[in-house]
C-alpha positions in Angstrom: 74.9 103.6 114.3 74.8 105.2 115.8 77.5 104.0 116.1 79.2 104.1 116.9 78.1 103.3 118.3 81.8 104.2 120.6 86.1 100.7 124.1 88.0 100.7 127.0 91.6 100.1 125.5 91.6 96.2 126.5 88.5 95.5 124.0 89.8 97.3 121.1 93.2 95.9 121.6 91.7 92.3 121.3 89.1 92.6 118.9 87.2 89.9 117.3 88.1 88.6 113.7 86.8 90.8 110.8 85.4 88.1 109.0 84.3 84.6 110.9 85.7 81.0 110.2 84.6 77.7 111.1 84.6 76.6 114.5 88.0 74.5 115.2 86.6 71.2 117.5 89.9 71.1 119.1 88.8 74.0 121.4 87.2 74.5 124.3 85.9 76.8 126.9 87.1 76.4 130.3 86.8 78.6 133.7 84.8 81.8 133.5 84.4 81.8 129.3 82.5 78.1 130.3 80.4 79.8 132.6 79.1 82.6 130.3 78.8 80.1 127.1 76.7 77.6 129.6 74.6 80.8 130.4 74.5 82.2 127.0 74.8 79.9 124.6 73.0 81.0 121.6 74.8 84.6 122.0 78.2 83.5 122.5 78.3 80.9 119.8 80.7 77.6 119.0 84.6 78.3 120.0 87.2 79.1 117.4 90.0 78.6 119.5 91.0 78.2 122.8 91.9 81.2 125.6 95.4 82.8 124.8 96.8 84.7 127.6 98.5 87.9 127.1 101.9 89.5 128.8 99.2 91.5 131.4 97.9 87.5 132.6 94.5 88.8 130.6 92.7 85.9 128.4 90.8 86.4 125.4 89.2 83.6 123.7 87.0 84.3 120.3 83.9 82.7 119.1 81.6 82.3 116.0 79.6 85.3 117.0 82.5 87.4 119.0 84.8 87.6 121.5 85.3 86.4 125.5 87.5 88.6 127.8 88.8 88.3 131.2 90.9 91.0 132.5 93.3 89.5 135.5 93.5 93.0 137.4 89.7 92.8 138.3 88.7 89.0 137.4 86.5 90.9 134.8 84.7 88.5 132.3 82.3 89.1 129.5 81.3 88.5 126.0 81.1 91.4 123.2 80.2 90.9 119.9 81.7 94.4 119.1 78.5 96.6 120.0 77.2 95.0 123.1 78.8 93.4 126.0 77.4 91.0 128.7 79.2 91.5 131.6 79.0 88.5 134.4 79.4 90.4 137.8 78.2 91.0 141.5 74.3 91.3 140.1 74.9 88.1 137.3 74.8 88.6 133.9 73.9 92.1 132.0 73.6 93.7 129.2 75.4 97.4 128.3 77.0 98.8 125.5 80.5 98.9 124.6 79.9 103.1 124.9 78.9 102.4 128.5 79.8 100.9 131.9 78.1 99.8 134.8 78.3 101.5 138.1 80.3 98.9 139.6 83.0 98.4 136.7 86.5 100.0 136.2 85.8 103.4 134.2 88.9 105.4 133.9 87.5 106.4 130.4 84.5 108.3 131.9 82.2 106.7 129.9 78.1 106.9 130.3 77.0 104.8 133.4 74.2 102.6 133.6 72.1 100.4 135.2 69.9 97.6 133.8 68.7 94.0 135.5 70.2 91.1 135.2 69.9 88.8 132.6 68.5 85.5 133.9 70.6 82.0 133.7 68.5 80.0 131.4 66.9 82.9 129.0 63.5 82.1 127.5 62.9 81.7 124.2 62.9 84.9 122.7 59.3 86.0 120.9 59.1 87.6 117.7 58.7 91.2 117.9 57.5 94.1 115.5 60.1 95.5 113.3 62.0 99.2 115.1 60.2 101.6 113.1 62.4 104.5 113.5 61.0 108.0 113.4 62.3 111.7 112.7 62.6 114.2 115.6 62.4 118.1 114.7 65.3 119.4 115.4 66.5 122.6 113.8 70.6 122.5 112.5 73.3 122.9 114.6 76.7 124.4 113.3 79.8 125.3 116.0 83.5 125.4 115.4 83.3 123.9 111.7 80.6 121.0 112.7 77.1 120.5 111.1 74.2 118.6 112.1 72.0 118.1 109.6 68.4 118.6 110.7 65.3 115.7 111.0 67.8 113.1 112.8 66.3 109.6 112.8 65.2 108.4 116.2 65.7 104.8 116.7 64.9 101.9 119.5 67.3 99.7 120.7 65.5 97.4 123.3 63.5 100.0 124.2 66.6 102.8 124.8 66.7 105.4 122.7 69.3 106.1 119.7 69.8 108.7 117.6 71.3 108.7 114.1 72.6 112.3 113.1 74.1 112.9 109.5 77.5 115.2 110.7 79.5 117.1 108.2 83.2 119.1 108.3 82.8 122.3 107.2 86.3 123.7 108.0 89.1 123.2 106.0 90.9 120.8 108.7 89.8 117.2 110.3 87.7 117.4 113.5 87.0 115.3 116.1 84.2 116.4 118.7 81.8 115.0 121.4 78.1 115.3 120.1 75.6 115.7 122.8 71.5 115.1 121.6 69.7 116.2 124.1 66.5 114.4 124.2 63.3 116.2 125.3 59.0 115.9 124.8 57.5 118.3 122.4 57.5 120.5 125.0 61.0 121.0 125.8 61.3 119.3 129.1 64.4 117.0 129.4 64.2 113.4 129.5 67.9 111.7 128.8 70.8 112.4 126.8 72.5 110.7 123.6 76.1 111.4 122.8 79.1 110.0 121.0 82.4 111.0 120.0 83.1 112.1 116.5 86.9 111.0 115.4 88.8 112.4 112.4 85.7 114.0 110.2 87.3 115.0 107.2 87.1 118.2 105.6 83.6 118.0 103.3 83.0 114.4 104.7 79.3 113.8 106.1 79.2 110.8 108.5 76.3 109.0 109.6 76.6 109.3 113.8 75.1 107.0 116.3 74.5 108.7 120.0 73.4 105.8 122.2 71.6 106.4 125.5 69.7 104.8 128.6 66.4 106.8 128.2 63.1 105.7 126.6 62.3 105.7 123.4 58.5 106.1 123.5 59.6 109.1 125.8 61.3 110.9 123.7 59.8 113.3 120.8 62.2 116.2 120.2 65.8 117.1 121.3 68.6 119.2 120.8 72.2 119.3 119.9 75.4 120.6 121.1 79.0 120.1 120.7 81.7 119.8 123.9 85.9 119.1 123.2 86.2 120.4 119.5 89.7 119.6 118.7 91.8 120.2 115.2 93.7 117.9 113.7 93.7 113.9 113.5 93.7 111.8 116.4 95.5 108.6 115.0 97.6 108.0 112.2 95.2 105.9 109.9 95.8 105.6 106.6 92.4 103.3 105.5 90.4 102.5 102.5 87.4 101.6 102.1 86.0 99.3 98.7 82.2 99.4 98.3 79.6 97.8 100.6 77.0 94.8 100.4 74.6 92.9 101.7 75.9 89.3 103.3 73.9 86.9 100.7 73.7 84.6 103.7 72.2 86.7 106.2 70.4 90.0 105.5 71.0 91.2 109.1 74.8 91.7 108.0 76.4 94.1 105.1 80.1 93.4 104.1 83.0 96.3 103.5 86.5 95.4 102.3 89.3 97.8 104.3 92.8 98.1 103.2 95.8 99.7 105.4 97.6 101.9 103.6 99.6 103.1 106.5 103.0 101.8 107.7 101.5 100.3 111.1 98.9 97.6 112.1 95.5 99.1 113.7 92.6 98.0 114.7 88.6 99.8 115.0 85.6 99.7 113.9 83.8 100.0 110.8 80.1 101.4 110.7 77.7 101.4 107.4 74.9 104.7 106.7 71.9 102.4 105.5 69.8 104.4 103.3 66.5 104.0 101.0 66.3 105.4 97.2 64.7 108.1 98.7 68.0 109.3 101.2 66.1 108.5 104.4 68.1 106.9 107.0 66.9 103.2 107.7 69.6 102.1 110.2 73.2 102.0 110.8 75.6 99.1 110.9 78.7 98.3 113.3 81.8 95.6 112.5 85.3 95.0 114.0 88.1 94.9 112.5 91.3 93.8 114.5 95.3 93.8 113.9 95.3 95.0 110.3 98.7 94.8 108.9 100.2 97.5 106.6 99.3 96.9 103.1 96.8 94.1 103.9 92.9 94.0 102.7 90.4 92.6 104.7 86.5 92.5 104.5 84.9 93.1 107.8 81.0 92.2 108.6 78.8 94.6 110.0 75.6 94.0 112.0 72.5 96.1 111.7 71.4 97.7 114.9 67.7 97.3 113.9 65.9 95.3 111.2 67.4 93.1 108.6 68.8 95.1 105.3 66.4 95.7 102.5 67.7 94.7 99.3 67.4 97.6 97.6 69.4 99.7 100.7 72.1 101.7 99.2 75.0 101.6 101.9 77.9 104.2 102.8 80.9 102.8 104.5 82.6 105.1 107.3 85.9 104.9 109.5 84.1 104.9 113.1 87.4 104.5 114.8 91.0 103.5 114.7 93.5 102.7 116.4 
């Protein structure tokens, strides 16, 4: 959902729309945003419209499929499409998570570093590969300071790293926010990575669906275990959001849809993930969307992507608050 996720303050300030419109053919990209849509143009997308600069000098400029950034402090420039970034850099283009950062980049946040290859110029074609079949890992219940892990997590690839997707539940009588540490090991108990992800305003009695990204391989991994770090009381941000009921985008399975009203008396902006379940209550996958600048008293409906395959039609879904700001 893991997910998530899991931003550095510029990205969730500049979010892409919650809900995408039709490509305006006044705009354009120019400069850096030109270079990564030349390089990347099936991931980017067709314009919406053109760069706008902020007070800081930093651009953003969004597209049919997310959003460009260029931050003026470090000539930073990527692409997000509000999970994943691709970040052009000293070693070209990669590929990270918003949750992460690369060894090289700005990380006053602390986030998880990583390292991964660059992505070439002109991409093949990409081939079709074999739906994630995602797996559960034994793992006996965790409960600390109010938190519950619910046991039998759901072990999921994503290109290869490993995910896990952890049903969490407040069992004291106050919000909680926490960072949730899997650590992933064989059978056997020896250590092969770690997942985590930070938990924000779990109500009292709510069960979320968590998604702890990591670097480490999924065909490595075949048990782990769980532990909390930073258990605070109390809300984080003032959010006052409601969420209508879920569905699947008729036009494209790989997407479920969520209305969100503010009910607060300021804008804020986050996002949105969706628990995809079967009849049976077994986790099939999680979904992530943004949603960006929501005025008080205003309803949107943001999309959400699925981290693995296309949404079965008969997938019940669960919307959750993953963060706001």
């Amino acid at each position: 959902m893991a997910c998530r996720w899991v931003l550095g303050l510029i990205m969730l300030g500049m979010l892409l729309p919650a809900s995408p419109a039709l490509a305006s053919p006044a705009c354009r990209f120019q400069l850096g945003f030109a270079v990564l849509e030349r390089l990347l143009p099936i991931r980017v997308g067709q314009c919406l419209d053109d760069a706008a600069y902020g007070l800081s000098g930093d651009a953003v400029q969004h597209t049919t499929n997310g959003l460009l950034v260029w931050r003026k402090s470090d000539n930073w420039t990527a692409f997000t499409d509000g999970y994943r970034t691709w970040v052009n850099g000293p070693n070209g283009i990669q590929e990270r998570l918003n949750s992460q950062r690369f060894r090289w980049e700005t990380n006053a946040a602390g986030l998880p570093v990583v390292d991964t290859p660059a992505t070439p110029s002109l991409p093949p074609a990409v081939a079709p590969t074999a739906p994630a079949t995602p797996r559960l890992v034994p793992a006996a219940a965790l409960s600390s300071a109010g938190l519950t892990v619910k046991a039998d997590p759901t072990l999921i690839s994503v290109g290869g790293a490993a995910g896990v997707l952890a049903w969490v539940r407040d069992d004291a009588a106050t919000p909680l926010s926490a960072q949730l540490v899997a650590m992933l090991t064989t059978t056997g108990g020896g250590l092969v990575g770690q997942a985590n992800a930070m938990i924000s305003d779990l109500q009292p009695g709510e069960t979320r669906l968590v998604e702890l990204p990591s670097t480490a391989s999924a065909s490595a991994v075949t048990g782990l275990r769980f532990q909390f770090t930073a258990v605070s009381v109390g809300r984080t941000t003032p959010a006052l959001l409601e969420l209508g009921a879920a569905w699947i985008d008729s036009s494209d399975p790989n997407y479920a849809l969520v209305t969100l009203t503010n009910t607060d008396t300021t804008a804020h902006s986050g996002f949105v993930s969706i628990a995809i379940t079967n009849a049976a209550g077994a986790v099939e996958g999680i979904a992530y969307g943004a949603y960006s600048h929501l005025n008080p008293g205003m309803t949107t409906t943001v999309r959400c992507i699925s981290l693995l395959d296309p949404i079965s039609p008969g997938a019940a879904l669960t919307a959750q608050i993953a963060t706001a700001l």
